[in-house]
C-alpha positions as CSV (number, residue, x, y, z in Angstrom):
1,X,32.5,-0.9,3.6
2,X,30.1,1.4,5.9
3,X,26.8,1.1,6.3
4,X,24.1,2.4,3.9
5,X,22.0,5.3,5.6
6,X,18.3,4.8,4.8
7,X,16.2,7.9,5.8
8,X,12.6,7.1,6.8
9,X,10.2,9.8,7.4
10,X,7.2,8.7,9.3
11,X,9.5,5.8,10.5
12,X,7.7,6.2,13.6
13,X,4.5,5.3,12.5
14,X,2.4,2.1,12.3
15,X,3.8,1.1,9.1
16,X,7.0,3.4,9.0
17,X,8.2,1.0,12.0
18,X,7.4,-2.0,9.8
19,X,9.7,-0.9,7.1
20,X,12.3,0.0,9.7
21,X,12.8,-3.1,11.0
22,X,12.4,-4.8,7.6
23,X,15.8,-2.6,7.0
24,X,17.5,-3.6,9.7
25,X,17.4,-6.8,8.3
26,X,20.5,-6.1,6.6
27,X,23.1,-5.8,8.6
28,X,25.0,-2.8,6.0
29,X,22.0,-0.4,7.0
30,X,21.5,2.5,9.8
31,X,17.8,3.9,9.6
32,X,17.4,8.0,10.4
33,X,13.9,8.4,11.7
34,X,12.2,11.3,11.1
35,X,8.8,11.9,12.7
36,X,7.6,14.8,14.9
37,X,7.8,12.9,17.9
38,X,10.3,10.3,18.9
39,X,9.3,5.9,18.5
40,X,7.5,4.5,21.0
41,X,8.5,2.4,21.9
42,X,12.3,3.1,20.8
43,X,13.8,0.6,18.1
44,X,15.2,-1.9,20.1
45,X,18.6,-1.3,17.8
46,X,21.5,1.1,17.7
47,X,21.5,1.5,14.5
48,X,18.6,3.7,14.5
49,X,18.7,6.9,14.9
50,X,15.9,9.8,15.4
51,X,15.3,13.3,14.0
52,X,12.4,15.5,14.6
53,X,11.1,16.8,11.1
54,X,8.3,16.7,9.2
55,X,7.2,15.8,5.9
56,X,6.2,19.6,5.0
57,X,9.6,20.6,5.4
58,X,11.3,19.7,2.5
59,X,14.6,22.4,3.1
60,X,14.8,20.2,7.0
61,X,14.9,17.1,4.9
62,X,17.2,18.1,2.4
63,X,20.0,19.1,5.1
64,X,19.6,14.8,6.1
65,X,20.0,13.6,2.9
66,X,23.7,14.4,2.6
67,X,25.2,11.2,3.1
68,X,21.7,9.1,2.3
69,X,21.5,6.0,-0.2
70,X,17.6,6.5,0.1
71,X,14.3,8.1,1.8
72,X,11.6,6.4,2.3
73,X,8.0,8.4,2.9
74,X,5.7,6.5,5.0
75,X,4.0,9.9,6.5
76,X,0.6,9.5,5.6
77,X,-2.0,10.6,5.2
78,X,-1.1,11.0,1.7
79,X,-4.7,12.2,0.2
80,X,-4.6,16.4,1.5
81,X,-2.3,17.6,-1.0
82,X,-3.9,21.0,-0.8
83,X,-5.3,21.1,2.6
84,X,-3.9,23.6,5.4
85,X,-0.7,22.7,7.0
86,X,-0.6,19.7,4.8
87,X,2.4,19.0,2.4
88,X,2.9,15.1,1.6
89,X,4.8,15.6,-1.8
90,X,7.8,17.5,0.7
91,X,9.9,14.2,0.8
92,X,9.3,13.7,-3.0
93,X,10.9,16.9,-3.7
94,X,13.4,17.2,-1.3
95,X,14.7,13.4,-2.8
96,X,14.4,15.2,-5.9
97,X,16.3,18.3,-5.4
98,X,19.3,16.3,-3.7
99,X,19.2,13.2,-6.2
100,X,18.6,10.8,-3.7
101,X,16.5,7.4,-4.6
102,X,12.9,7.6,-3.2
103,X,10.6,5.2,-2.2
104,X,7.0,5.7,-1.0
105,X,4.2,4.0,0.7
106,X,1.2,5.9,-0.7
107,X,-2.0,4.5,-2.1
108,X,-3.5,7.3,-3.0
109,X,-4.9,8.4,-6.5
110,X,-4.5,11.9,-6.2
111,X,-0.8,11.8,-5.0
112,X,0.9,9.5,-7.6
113,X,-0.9,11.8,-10.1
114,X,1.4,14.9,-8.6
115,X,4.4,12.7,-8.0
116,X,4.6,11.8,-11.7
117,X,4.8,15.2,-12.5
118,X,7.1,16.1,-9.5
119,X,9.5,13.0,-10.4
120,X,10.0,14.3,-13.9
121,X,13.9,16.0,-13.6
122,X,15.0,13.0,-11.3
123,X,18.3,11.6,-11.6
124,X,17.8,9.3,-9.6
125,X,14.9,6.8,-9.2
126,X,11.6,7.5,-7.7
127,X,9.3,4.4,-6.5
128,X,6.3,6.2,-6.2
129,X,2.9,3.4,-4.6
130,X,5.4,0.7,-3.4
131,X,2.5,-0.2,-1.1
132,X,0.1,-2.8,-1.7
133,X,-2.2,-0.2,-4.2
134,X,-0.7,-0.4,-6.9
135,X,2.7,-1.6,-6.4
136,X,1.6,-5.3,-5.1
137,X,-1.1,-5.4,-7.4
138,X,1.1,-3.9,-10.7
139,X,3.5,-6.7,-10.2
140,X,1.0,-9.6,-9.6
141,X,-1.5,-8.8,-12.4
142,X,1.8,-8.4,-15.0
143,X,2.7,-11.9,-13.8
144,X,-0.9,-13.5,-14.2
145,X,-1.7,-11.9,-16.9
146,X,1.2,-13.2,-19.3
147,X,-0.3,-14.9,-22.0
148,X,-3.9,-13.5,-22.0
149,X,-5.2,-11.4,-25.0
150,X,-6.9,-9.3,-22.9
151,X,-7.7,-8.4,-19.5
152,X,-11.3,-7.9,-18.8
153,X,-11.4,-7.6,-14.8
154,X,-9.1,-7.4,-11.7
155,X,-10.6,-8.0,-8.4
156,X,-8.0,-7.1,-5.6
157,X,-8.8,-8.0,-1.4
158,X,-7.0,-7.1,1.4
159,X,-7.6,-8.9,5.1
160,X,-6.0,-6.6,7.4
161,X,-4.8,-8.0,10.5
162,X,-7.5,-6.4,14.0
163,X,-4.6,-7.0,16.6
164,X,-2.2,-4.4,15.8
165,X,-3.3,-0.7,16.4
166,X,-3.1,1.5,13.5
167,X,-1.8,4.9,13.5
168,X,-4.2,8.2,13.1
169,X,-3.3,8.6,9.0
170,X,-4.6,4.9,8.2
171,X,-8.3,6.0,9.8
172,X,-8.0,9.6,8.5
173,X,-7.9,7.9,5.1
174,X,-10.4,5.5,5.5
175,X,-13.2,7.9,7.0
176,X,-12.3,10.1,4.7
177,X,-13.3,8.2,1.3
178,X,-16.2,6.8,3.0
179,X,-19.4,7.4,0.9
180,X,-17.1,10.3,-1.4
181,X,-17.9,9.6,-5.2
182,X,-15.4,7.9,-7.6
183,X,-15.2,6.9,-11.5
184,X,-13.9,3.5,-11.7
185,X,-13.9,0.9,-14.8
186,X,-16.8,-1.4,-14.8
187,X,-17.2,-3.7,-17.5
188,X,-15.2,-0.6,-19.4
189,X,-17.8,1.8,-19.0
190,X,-16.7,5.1,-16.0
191,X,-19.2,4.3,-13.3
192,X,-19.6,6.7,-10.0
193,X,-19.2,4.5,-7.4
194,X,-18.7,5.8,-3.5
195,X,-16.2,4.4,-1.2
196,X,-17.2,1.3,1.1
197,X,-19.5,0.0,-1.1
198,X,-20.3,-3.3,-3.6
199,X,-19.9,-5.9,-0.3
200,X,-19.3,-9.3,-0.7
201,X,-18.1,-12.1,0.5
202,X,-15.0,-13.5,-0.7
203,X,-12.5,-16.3,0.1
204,X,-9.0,-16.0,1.7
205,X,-6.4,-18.5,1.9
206,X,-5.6,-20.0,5.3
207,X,-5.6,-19.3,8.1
208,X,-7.8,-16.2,7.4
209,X,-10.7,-18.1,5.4
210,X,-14.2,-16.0,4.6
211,X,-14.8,-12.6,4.7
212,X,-16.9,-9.4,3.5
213,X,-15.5,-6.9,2.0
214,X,-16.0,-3.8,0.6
215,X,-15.1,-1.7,-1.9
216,X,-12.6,0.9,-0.4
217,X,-12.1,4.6,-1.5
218,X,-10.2,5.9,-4.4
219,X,-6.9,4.5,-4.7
220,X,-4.4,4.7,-7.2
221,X,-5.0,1.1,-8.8
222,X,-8.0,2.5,-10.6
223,X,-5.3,4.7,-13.2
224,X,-1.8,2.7,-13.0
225,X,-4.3,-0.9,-13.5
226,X,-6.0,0.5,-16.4
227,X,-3.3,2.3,-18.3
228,X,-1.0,-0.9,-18.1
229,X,-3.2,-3.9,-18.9
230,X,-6.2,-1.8,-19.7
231,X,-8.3,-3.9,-17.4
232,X,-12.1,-3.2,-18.2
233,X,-13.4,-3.6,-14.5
234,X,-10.9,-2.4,-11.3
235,X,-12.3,-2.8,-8.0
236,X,-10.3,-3.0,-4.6
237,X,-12.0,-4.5,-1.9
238,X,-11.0,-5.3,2.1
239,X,-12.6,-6.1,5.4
240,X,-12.0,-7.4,8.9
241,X,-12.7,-10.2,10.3
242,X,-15.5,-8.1,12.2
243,X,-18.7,-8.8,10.1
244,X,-20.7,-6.4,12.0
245,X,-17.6,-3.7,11.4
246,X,-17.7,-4.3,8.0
247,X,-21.2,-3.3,7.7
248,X,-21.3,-0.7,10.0
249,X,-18.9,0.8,8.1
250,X,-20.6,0.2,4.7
251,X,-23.9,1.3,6.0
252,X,-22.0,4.8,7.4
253,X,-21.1,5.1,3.7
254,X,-24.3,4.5,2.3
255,X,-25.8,7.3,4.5
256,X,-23.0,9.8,3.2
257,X,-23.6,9.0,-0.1
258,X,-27.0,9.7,-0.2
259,X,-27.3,13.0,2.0
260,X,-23.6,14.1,1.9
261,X,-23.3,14.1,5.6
262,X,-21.0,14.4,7.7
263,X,-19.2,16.3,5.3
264,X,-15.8,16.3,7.3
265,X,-14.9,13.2,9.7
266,X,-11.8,13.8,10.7
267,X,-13.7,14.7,13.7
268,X,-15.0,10.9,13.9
269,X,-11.3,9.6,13.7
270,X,-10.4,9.3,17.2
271,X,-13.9,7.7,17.9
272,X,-13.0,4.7,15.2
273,X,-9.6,4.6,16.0
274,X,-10.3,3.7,19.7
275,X,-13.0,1.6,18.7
276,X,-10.9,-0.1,16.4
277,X,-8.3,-0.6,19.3
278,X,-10.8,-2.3,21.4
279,X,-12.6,-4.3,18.9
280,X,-8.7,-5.3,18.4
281,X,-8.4,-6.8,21.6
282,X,-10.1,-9.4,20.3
283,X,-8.6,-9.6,16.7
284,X,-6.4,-12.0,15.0
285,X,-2.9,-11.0,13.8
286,X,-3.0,-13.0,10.6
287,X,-3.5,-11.2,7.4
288,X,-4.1,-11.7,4.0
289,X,-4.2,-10.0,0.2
290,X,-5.7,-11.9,-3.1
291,X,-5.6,-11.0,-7.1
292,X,-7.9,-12.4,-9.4
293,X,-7.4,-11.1,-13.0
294,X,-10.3,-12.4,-15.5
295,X,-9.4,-12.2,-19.3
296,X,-9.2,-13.9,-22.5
297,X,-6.4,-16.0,-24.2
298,X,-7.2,-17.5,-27.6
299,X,-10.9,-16.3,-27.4
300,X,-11.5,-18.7,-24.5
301,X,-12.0,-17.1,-20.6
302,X,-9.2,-17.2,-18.4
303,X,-9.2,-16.5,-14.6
304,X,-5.9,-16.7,-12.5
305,X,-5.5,-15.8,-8.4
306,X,-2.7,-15.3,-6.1
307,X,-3.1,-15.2,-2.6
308,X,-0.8,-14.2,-0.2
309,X,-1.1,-14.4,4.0
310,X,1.2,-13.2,6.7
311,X,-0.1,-15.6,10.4
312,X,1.4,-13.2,12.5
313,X,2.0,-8.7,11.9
314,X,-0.4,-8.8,8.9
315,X,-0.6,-5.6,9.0
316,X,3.0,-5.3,7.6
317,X,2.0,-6.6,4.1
318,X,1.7,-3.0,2.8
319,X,5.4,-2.3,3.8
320,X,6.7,-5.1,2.3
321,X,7.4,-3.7,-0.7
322,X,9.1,-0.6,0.2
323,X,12.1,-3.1,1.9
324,X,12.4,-5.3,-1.2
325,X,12.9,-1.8,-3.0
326,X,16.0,-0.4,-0.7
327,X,17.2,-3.7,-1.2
328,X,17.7,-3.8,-4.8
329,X,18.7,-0.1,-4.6
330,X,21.6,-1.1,-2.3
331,X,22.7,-3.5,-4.5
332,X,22.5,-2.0,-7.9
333,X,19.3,-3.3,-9.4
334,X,17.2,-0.5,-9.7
335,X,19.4,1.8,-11.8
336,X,16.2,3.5,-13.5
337,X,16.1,7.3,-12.8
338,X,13.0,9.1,-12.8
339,X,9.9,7.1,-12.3
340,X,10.0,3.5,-12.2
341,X,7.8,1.8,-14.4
342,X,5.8,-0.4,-11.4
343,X,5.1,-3.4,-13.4
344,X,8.4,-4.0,-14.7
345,X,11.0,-3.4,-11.6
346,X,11.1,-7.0,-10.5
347,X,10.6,-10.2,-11.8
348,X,7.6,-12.5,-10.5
349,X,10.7,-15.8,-9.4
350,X,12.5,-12.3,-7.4
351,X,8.8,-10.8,-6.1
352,X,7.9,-14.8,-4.7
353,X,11.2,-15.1,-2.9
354,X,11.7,-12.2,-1.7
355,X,8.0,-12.2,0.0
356,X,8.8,-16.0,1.0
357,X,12.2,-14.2,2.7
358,X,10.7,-12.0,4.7
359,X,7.5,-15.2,5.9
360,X,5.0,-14.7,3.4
361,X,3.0,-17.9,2.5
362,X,1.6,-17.7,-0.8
363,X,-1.1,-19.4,-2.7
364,X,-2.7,-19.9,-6.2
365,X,-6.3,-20.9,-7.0
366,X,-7.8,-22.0,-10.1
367,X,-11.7,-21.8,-10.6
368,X,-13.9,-22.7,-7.6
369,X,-11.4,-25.0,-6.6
370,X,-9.5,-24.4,-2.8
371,X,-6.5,-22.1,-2.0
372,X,-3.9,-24.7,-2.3
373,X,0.5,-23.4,-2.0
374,X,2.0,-21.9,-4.6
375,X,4.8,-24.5,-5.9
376,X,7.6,-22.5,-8.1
């Protein structure tokens, strides 16, 4: 049998080369890059191969999906789906027009809104947020919410790793939703909130321990959380291990939102991303993501958490999730065409495993009591 071509655009990127070499764990796959300038460092494998292209050129990526079993979009940013020279849904149609499975990395409210609608004549299926937000959190919050009558709150936190340097997209995002407006569910009532906002402190399980966090810009979690469990409060929170980052950054926000400038900051982008890089040289590479989800079961309050933490490349928790998803492609499980229901594609015994496959720890927590490992 030959090998399975997997094409990954942005696979040159910070987490497009995590999800490359989370393919190449299988030895039946060769990985087309395709990214506007070639890896650097290459792919230490020869079963990689590069293509200039780029995401806004859907007709380009068409003519490489002839013989593809996927394509995986990790171009970000994912946000500007109207700005100039801008076109992040390209991949999603050119998947679509050539009925080849799709799998993307994106985050972003505003995109899996379009990609719902752009997914509808698939044939084949389209795994639109298999990130972190909301895919991550779709899955975990269906498995600890079995049971409960209702589900009143979900309180997700990310600990990104500071050692590895992200790519330009990660900061374009970030500085972007800083101090912008949002409706999100509190308590069930819309509330404006503004992006890097609502800090405070939460616990992580080892080795990552403490941190602040904030709440983040708007992500996709705030529709796909609510229309599925109809969870009354959403919020998404993360931080470094910085303190004084983390509240640089919310006080940046805080002065946005209340005089609405600077109005762009992609300008600020290289400034933080080379700040970042040398705050980094003093960072950690262990990583970590929690769930809580608050509800009721029998008219009694129930709280569950699961934690999960990566002590070396945390940052490669939001591409995890995009490998697991070839995989069951390539062998069959994921016959759905069309849009994939997120909550439903994988069981929580195949989501544990396959995170505990690829080095994962992961952890539950009851109450106020400590992280301790999660036993199957």
């Amino acid at each position: 049998m030959g090998e399975s071509n997997i094409v990954v655009v942005g696979g040159s990127g910070f987490y497009g080369r995590y999800v490359v070499a989370d393919l190449l764990r299988r030895p039946d796959v060769r990985v087309t890059v395709v990214s506007r300038r070639p890896p650097q460092p290459p792919f230490p494998s020869d079963r990689v191969h590069w293509v200039a292209g780029d995401r806004g050129a859907p007709e380009r990526l068409g003519e490489l999906l002839g013989d593809a079993a996927a394509i995986v979009h990790c171009a970000g940013p994912f946000q500007a789906l109207d700005g100039p020279g801008s076109h992040p849904l390209g991949p999603l149609r050119a998947a679509v027009s050539a009925g080849v499975p799709y799998v993307d990395i994106c985050e972003d409210r505003s995109f899996l809104r379009a990609a719902a609608a752009v997914a509808g004549p698939a044939t084949a299926p389209v795994l639109a947020g298999a990130s972190v937000v909301p895919g991550l959190q779709a899955l975990i919050v269906h498995d600890l919410a079995s049971g409960m009558d209702r589900v009143d709150a979900v309180l997700c936190c990310a600990a990104p790793d500071t050692r590895r340097h992200r790519g330009p997209a990660m900061f374009e995002a970030m500085m972007h939703g800083a101090g912008l407006p949002f409706t999100a569910p509190r308590g069930g009532v819309p509330t404006v909130v503004h992006g890097w906002s609502e800090p405070e402190w939460t616990l992580f399980p080892p080795p990552v321990g403490r941190r602040l966090v904030h709440q983040v810009y708007e992500m996709a979690d705030l529709d796909v959380l609510a229309d599925l469990f109809g969870a009354r409060t959403i919020a998404f929170k993360a931080g470094t291990e910085f303190t004084a980052v983390n509240r640089a950054l919310g006080l940046f926000a805080t002065l946005r939102a209340r005089t609405g400038r600077p109005r762009g900051t992609r300008h600020w982008t290289p400034v933080v991303r080379a700040a970042s890089w040398l705050v980094g040289r003093f960072g950690d590479e262990a990583g970590g993501f929690t769930v809580t989800v608050s509800g009721q079961r029998d008219g009694r309050p129930v709280t569950r958490r699961l934690g999960m933490t990566a002590r070396r490349d945390g940052g490669r928790i939001p591409s995890l999730l995009a490998g697991i998803a070839v995989d069951h492609l390539l062998t069959g499980r994921l016959p759905t065409p069309g849009l994939v229901p997120l909550h439903s594609w994988l069981t929580p015994h195949e989501l544990r495993t396959a995170l505990r496959d690829r080095g994962i720890d992961l952890w539950r927590r009851d109450d106020e009591d400590d992280w301790r490992p999660w036993e199957e």
